[in-house]
BALOBA-1460 file (C-alpha; in Angstrom, 3 decimals):
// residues 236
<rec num="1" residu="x" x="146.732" y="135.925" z="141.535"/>
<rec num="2" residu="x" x="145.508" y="135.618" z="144.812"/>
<rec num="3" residu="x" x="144.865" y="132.674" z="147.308"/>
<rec num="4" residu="x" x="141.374" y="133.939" z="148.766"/>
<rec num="5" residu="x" x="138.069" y="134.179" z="146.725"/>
<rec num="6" residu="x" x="135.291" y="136.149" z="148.359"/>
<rec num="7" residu="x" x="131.389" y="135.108" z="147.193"/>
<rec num="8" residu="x" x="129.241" y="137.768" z="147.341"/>
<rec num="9" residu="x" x="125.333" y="137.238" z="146.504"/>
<rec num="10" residu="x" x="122.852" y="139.540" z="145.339"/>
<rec num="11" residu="x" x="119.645" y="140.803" z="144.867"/>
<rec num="12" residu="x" x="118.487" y="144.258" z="145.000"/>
<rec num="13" residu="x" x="121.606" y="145.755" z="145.873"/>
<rec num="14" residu="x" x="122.312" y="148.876" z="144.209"/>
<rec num="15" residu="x" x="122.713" y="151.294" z="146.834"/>
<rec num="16" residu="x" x="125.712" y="149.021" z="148.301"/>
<rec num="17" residu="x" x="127.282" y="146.668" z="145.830"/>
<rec num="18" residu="x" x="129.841" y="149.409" z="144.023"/>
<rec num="19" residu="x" x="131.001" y="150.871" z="147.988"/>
<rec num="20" residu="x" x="131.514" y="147.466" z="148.728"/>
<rec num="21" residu="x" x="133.894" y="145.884" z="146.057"/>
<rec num="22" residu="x" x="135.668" y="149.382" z="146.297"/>
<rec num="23" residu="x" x="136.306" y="148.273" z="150.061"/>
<rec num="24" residu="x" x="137.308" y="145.241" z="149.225"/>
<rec num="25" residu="x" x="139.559" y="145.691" z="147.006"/>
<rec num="26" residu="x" x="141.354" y="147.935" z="149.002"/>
<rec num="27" residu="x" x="142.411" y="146.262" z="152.106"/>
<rec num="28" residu="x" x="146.059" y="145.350" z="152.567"/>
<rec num="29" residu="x" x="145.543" y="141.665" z="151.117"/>
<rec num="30" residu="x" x="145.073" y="140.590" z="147.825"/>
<rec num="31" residu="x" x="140.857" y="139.338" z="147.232"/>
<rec num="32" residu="x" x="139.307" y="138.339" z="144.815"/>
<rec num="33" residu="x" x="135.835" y="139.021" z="144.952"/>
<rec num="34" residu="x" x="132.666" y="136.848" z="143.036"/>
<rec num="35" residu="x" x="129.345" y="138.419" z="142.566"/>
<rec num="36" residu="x" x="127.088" y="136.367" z="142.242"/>
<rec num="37" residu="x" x="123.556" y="138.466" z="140.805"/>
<rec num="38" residu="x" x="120.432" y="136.283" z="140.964"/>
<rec num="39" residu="x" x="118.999" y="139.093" z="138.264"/>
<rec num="40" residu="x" x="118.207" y="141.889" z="140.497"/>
<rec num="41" residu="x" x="115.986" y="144.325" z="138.495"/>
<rec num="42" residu="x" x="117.480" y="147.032" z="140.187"/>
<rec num="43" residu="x" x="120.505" y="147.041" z="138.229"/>
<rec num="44" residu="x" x="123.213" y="145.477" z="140.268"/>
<rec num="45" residu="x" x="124.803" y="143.268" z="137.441"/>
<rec num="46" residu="x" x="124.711" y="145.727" z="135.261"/>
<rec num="47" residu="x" x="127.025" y="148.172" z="137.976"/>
<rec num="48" residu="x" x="128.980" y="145.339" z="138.832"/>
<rec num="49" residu="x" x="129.726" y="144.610" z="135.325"/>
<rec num="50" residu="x" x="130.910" y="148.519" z="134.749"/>
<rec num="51" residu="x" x="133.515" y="147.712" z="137.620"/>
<rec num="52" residu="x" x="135.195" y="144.903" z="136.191"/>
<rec num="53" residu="x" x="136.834" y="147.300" z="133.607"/>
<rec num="54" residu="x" x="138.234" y="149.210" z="136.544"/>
<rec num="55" residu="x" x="139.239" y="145.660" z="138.108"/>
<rec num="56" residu="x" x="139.742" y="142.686" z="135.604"/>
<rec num="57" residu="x" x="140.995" y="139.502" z="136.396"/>
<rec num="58" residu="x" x="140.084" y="140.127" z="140.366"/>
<rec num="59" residu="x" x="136.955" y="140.912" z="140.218"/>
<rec num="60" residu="x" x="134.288" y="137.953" z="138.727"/>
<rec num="61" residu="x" x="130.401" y="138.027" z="138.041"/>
<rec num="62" residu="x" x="127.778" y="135.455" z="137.575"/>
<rec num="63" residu="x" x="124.171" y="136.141" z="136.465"/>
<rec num="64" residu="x" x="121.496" y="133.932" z="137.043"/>
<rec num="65" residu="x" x="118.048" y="133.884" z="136.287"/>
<rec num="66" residu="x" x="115.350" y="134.815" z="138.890"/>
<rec num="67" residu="x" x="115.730" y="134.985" z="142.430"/>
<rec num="68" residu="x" x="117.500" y="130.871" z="142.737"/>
<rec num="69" residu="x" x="118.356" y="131.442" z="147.222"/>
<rec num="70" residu="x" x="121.292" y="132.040" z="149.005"/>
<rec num="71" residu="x" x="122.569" y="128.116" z="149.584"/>
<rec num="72" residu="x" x="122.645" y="127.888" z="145.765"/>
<rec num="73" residu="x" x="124.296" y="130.916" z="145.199"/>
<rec num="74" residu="x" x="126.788" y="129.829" z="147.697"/>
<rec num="75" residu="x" x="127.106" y="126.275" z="146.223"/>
<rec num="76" residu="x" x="127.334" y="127.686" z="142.345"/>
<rec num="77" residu="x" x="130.321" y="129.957" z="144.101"/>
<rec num="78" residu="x" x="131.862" y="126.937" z="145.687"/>
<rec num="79" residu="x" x="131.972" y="124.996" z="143.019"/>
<rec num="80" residu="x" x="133.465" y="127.735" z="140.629"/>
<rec num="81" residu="x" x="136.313" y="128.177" z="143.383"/>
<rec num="82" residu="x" x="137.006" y="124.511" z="143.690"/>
<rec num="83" residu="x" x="137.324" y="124.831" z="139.673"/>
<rec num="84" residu="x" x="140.062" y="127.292" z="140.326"/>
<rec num="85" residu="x" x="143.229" y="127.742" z="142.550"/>
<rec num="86" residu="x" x="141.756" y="129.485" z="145.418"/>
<rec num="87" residu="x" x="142.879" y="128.013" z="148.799"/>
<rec num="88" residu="x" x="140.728" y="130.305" z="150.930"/>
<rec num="89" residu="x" x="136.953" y="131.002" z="150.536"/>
<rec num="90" residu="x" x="134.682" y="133.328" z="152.025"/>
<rec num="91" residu="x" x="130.996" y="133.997" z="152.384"/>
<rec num="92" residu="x" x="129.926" y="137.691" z="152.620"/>
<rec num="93" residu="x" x="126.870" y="139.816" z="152.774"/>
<rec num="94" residu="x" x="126.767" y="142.821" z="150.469"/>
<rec num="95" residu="x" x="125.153" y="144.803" z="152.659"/>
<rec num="96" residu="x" x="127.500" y="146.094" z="155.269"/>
<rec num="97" residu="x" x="126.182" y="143.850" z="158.012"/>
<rec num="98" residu="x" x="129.907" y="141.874" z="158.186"/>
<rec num="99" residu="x" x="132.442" y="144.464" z="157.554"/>
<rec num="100" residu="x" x="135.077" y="143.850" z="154.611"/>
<rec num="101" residu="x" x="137.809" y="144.954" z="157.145"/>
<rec num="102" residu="x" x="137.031" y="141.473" z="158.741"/>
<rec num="103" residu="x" x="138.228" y="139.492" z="155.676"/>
<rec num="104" residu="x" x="141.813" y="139.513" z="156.894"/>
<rec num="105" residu="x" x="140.990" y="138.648" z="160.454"/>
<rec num="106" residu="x" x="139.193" y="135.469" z="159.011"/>
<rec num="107" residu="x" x="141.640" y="134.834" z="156.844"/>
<rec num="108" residu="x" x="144.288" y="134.767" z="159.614"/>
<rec num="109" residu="x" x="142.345" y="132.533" z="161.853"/>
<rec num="110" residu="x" x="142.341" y="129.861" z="158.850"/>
<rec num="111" residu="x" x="145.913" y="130.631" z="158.340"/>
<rec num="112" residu="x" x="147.112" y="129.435" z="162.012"/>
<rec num="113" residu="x" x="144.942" y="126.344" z="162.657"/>
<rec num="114" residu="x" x="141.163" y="126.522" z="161.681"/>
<rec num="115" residu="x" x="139.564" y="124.863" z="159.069"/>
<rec num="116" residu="x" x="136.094" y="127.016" z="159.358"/>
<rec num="117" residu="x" x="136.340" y="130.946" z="160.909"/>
<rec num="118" residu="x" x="133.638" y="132.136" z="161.520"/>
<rec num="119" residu="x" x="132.290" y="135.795" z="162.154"/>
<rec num="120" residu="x" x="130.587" y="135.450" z="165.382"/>
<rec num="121" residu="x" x="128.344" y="138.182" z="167.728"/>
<rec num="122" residu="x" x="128.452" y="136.104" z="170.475"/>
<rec num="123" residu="x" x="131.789" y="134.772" z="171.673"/>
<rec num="124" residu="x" x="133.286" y="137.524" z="173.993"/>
<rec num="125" residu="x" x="134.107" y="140.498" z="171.738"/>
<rec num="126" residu="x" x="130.928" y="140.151" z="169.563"/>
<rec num="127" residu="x" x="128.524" y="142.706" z="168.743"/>
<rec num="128" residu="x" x="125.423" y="143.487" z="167.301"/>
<rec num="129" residu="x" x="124.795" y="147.077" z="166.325"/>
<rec num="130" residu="x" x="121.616" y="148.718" z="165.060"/>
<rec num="131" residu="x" x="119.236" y="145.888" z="165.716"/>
<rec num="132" residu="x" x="115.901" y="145.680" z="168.552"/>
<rec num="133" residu="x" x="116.515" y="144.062" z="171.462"/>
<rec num="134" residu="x" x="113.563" y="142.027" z="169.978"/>
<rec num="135" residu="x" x="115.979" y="141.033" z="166.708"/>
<rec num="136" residu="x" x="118.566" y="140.416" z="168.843"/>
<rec num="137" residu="x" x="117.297" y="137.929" z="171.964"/>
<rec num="138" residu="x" x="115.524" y="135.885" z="168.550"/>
<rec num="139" residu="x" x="119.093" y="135.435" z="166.816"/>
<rec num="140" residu="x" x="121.069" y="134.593" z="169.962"/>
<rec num="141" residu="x" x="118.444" y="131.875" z="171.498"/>
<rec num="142" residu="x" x="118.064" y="130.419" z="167.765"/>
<rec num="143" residu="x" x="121.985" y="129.951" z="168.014"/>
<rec num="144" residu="x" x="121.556" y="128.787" z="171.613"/>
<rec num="145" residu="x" x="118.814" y="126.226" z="170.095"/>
<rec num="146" residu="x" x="120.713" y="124.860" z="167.243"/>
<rec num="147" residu="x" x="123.521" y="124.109" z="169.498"/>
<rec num="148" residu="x" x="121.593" y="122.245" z="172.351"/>
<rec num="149" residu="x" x="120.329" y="119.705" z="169.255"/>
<rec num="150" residu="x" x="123.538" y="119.707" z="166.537"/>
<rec num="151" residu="x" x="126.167" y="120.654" z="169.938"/>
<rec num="152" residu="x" x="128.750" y="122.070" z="167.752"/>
<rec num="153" residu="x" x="130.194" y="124.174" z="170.295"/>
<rec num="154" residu="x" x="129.822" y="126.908" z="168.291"/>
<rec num="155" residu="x" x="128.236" y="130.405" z="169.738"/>
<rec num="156" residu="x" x="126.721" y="132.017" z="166.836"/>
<rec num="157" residu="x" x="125.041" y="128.597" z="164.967"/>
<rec num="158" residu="x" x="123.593" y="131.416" z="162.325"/>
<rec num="159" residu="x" x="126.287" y="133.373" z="161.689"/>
<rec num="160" residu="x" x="126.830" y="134.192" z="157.704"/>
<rec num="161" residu="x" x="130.227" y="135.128" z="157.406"/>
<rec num="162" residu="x" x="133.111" y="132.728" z="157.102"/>
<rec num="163" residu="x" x="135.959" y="131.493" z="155.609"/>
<rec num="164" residu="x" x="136.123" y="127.766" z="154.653"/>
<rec num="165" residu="x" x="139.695" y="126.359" z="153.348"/>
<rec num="166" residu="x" x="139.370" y="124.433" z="150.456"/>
<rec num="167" residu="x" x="140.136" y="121.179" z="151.612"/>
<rec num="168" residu="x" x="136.699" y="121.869" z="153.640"/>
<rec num="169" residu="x" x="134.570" y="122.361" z="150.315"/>
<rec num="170" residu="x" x="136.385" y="119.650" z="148.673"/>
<rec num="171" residu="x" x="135.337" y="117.040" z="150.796"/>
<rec num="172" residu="x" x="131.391" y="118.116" z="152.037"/>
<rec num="173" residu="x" x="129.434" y="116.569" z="149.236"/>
<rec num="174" residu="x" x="127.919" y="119.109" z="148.291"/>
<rec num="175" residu="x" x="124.936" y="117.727" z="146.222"/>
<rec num="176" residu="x" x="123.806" y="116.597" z="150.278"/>
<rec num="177" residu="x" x="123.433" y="120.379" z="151.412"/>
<rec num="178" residu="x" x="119.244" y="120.001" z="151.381"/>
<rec num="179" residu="x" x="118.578" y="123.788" z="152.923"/>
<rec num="180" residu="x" x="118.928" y="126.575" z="150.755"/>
<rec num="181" residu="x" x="117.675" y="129.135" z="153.058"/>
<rec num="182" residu="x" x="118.766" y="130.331" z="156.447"/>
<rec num="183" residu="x" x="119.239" y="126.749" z="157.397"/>
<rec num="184" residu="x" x="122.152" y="126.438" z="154.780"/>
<rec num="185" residu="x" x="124.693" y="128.308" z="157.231"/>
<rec num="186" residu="x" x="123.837" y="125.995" z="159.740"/>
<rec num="187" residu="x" x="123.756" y="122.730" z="157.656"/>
<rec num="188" residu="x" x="127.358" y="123.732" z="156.292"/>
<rec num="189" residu="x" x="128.540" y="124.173" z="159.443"/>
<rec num="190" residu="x" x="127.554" y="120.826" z="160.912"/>
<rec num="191" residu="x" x="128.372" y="118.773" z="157.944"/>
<rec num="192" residu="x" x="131.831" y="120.669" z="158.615"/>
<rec num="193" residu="x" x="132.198" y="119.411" z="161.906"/>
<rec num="194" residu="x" x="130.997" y="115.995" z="161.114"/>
<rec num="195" residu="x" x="133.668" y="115.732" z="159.157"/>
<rec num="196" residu="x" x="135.975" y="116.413" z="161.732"/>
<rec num="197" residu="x" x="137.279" y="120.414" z="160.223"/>
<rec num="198" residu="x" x="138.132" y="122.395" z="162.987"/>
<rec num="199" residu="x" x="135.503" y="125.087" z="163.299"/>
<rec num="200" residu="x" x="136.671" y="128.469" z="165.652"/>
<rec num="201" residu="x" x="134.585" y="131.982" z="165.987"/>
<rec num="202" residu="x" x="136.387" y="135.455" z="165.732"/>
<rec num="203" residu="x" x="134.185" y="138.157" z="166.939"/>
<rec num="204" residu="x" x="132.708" y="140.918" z="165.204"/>
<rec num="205" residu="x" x="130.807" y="143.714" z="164.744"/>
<rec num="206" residu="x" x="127.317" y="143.186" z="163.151"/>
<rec num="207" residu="x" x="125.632" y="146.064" z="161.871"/>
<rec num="208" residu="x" x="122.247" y="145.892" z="160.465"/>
<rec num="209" residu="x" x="122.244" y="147.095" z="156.627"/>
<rec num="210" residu="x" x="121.492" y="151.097" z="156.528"/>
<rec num="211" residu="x" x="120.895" y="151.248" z="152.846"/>
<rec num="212" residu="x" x="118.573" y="148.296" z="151.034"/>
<rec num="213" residu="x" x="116.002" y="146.143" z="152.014"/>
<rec num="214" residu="x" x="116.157" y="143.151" z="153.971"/>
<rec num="215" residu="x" x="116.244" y="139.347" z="152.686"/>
<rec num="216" residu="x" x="115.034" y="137.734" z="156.213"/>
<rec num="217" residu="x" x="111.432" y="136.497" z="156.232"/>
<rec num="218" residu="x" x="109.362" y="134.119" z="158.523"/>
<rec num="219" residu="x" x="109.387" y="131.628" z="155.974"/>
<rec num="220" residu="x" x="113.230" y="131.343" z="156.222"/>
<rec num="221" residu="x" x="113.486" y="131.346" z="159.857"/>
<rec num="222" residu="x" x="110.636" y="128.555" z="160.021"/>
<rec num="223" residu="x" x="113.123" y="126.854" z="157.742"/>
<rec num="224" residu="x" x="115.929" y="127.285" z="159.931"/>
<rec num="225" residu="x" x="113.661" y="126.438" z="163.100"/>
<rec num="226" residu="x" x="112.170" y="122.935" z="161.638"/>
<rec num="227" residu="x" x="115.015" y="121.929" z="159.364"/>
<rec num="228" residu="x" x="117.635" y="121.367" z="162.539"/>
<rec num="229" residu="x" x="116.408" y="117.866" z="162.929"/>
<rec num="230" residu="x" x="116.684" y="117.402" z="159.647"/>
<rec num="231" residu="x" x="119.893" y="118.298" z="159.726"/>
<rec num="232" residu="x" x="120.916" y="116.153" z="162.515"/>
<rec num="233" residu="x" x="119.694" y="112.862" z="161.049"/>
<rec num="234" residu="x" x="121.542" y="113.534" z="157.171"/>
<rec num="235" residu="x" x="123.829" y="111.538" z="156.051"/>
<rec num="236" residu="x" x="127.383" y="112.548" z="154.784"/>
């Protein structure tokens, strides 16, 4: 058994999704990992499903039907861990954008004080490989905007990949979380720190996926853009 759960959703992931639970499942520390498929037509359930004889009772897969988002992916994952003993859970791309070997450096900052760690580009040590300079100044100053309104403190609002202990999960209601788009990372962060969960950034090395195509749209970053306020005013 182990104490950490990593949530993993997908859609169109072929090309990455079997290189990445390999990865995973061989770092030092014990993860389990959760896909969770929202029934890519590529064929990633069905590869992910041919693992699990190579890895039973570690690694965990949940179809769903048409492409549902990424907040309710998240929440569906949450919610299954909270069902279960897990103490530590994670949210990671499949892509290769946050890099497995991270897991343990998130799971360490949890361990000695933080309630949220978060994978961050933009606290000293952060990186972003692979992306325009375009990509890059339109991430930052949308993490630079969410702070002046929400003023979490936090350098990289956006970011995607965390670790949340469970006492974190257990008490955001999670019915509230409105956004199920790019604004979910932010939303969960700030209802986080509402609740008074210490939040702290690790740095990383963001690489922008090589294999696959990209989930980002204008739609979701209008999302993100209009739904801070939104945000702000909610109710716990």
């Amino acid at each position: 058994m182990s104490d950490s759960l990593v949530i993993i959703p997908t859609y169109n992931e072929k090309e990455n999704i079997e290189t990445m639970i390999h990865k995973v499942f061989s770092l030092s520390k014990k993860f389990h990992l959760l896909i969770i498929d929202d029934g890519s037509p590529d064929g990633t359930g069905k590869i992910v499903k041919n693992l699990q004889k190579d890895y039973p009772d570690c690694l965990f897969l949940l179809e769903r039907t048409g492409k549902l988002g990424l907040g309710t992916a998240y929440i569906t994952g949450f919610r299954w861990a909270l069902d279960r003993a897990y103490e530590f859970i994670f949210e990671m791309d499949a892509d290769f954008s946050h890099n497995p070997d991270d897991l343990e450096r998130l799971y360490a900052a949890c361990v000695t004080g933080g309630d949220v760690a978060i994978g961050s580009r933009y606290v000293s040590g952060g990186k972003v490989k692979n992306w325009p300079v375009s990509r890059i100044l339109m991430s930052y100053f949308a993490s630079v905007y969410v702070n002046t309104i929400l003023w979490m403190g936090i350098k990289d609002t956006t970011a995607g990949f965390k670790c949340y202990r469970r006492e974190v999960l257990a008490t955001i209601d999670l019915e509230k979380i409105r956004f199920m788009g790019y604004a979910f990372q932010v939303e969960m962060k700030y209802t986080a720190y509402r609740h008074g969960f210490k939040l702290v950034e690790v740095p990383i090395t963001f690489i922008d996926r090589v294999l696959g195509t990209s989930k980002m749209s204008a739609k979701i970053f209008k999302e993100a853009f209009f739904g801070v306020f939104l945000i702000k005013g909610k109710e716990l």
